[in-house]
Backbone as CSV, one residue per row, in Angstrom:
resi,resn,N_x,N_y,N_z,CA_x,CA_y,CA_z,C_x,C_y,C_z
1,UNK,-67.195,246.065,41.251,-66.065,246.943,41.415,-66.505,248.343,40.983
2,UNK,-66.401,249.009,41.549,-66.417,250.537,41.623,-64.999,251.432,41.456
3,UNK,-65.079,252.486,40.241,-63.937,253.171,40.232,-63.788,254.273,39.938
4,UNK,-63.741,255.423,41.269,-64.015,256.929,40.901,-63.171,258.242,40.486
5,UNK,-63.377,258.738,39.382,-62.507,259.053,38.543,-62.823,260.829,38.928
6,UNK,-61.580,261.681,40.098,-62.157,262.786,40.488,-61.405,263.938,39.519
7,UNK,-62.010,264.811,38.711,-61.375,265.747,37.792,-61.510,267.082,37.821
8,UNK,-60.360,267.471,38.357,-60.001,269.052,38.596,-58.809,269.827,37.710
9,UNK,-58.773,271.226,37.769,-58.153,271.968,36.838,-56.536,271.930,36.696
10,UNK,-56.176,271.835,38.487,-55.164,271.798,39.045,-54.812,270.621,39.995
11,UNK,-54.090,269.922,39.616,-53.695,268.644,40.786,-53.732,269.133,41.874
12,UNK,-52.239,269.858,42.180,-51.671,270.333,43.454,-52.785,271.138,43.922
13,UNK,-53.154,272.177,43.293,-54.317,272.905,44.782,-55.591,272.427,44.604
14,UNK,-55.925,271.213,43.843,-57.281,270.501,43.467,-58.292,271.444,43.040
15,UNK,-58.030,272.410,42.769,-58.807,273.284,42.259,-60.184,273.132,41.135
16,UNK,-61.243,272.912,40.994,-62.184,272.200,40.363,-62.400,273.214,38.847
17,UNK,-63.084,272.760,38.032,-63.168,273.133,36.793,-64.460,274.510,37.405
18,UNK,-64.844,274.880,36.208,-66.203,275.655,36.221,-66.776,274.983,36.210
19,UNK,-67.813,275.250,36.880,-69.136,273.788,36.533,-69.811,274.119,35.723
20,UNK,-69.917,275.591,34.843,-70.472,276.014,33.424,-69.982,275.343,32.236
21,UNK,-69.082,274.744,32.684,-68.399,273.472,31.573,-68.705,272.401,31.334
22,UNK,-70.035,271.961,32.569,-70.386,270.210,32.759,-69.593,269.540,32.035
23,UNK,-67.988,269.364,32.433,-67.125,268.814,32.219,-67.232,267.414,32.049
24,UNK,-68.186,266.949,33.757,-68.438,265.286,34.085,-69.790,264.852,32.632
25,UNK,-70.430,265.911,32.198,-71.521,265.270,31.177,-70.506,265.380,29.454
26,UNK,-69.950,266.164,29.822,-68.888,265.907,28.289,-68.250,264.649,27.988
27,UNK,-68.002,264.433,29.255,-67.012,263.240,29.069,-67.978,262.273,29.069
28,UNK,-68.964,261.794,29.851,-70.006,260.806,29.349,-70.650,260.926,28.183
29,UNK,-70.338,262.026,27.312,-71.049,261.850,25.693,-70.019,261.289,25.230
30,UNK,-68.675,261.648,25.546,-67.673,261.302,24.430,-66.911,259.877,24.850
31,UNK,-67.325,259.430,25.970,-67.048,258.154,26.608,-67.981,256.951,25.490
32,UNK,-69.235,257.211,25.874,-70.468,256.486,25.160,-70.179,256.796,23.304
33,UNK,-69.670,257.406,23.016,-68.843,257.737,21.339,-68.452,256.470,21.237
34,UNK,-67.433,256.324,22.511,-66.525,255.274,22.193,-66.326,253.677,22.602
35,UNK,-67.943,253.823,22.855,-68.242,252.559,23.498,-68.099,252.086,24.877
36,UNK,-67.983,253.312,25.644,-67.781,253.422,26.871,-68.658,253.733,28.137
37,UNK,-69.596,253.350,29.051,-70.392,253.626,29.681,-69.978,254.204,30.941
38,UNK,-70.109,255.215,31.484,-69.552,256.053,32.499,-70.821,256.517,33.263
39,UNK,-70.757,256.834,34.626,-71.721,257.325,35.324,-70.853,258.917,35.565
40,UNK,-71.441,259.748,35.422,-71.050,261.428,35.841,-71.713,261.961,36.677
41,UNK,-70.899,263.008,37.205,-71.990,263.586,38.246,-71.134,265.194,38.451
42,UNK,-72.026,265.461,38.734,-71.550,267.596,38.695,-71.834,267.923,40.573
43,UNK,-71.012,268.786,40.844,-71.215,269.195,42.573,-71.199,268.475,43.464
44,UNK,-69.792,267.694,43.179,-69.502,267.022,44.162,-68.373,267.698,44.941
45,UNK,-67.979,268.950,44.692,-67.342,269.209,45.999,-68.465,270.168,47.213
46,UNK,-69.064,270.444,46.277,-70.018,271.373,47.731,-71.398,271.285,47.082
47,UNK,-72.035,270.743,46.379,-73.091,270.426,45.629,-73.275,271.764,44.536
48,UNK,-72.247,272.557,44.599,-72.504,272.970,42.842,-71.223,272.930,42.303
49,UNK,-69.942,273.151,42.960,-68.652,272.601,41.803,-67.952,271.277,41.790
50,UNK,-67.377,270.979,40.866,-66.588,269.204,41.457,-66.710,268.517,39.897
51,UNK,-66.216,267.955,39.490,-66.830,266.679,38.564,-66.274,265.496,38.794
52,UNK,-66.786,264.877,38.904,-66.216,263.089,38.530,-67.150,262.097,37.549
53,UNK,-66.309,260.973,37.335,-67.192,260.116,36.584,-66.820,258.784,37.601
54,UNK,-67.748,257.833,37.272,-67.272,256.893,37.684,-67.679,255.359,37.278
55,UNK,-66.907,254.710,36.885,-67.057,253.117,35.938,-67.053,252.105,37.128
56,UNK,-68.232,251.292,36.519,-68.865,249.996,37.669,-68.216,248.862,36.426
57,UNK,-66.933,248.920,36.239,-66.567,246.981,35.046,-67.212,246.131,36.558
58,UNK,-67.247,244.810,35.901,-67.414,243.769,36.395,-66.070,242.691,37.096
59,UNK,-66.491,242.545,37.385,-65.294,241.621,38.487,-64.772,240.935,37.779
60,UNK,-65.230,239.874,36.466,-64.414,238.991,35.715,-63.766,239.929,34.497
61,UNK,-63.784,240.961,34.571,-63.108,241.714,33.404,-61.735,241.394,33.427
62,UNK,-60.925,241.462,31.872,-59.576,240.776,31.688,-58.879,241.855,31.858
63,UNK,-57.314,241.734,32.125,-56.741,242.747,31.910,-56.803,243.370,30.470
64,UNK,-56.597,242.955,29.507,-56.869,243.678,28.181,-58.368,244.596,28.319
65,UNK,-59.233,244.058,28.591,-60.716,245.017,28.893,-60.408,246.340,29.830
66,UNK,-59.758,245.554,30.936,-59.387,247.187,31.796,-58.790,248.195,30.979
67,UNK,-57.565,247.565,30.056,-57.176,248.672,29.103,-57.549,249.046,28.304
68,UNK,-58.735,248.591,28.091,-59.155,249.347,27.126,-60.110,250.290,27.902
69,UNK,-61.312,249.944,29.058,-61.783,250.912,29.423,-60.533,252.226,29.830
70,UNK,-59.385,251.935,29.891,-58.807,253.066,30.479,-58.348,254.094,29.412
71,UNK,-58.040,253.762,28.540,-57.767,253.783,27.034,-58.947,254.570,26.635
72,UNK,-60.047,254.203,26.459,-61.116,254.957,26.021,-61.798,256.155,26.892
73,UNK,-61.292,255.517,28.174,-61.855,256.890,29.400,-61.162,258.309,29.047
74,UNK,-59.622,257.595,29.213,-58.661,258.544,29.088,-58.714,259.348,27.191
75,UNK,-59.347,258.841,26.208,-60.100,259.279,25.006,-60.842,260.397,24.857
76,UNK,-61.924,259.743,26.092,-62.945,260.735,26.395,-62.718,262.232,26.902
77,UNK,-61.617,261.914,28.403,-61.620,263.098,28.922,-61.011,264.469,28.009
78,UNK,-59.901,263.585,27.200,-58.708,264.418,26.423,-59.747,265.219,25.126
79,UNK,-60.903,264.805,24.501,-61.630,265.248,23.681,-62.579,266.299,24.454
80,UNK,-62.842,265.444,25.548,-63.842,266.703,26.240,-63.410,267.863,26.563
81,UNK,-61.961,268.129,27.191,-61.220,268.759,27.728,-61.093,269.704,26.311
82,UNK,-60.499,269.352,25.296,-60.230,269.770,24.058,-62.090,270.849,23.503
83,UNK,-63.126,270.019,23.573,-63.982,270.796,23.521,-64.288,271.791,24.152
84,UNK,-64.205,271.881,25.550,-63.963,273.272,26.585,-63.129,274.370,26.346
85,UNK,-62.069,273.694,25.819,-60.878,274.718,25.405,-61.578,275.266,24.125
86,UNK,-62.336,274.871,22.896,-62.155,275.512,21.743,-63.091,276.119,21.896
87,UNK,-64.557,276.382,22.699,-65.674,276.708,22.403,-65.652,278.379,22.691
């Protein structure tokens, strides 16, 4: 199972972050903090802005495991996000 997690500034006009923020590598440090393994990737809307991450769980994962990967994803981004803002 594959699940791709696409993260921009603005919902409505999808507007993408700076990519001077490597937003998608923040969140894979602070994912892996929390015991969380994430794949990231930078320039995915035109090969230099965009971020996403994206989690490969396994097919027999329980529902309690999903919540927690979601739980800890959603950890990650809110700290990373928080680091962009203070720096």
């Amino acid at each position: 199972m594959f699940v791709g997690v696409e993260l921009v500034k603005d919902r409505a006009s999808k507007t993408p972050f700076d990519p001077k923020r490597k937003l998608h590598a923040l969140i894979k440090n602070q994912a892996m903090q929390r015991g969380l393994m994430v794949y990231p990737m930078g320039g995915t809307v035109d090969g230099r802005i965009g971020d996403h991450v994206l989690l490969a769980p396994p097919f027999i994962c329980t529902e309690r495991q999903i919540e927690t990967i979601v739980e800890r994803l959603g950890d990650a981004v809110d700290a990373a996000l928080h680091l962009t803002t203070t720096e």
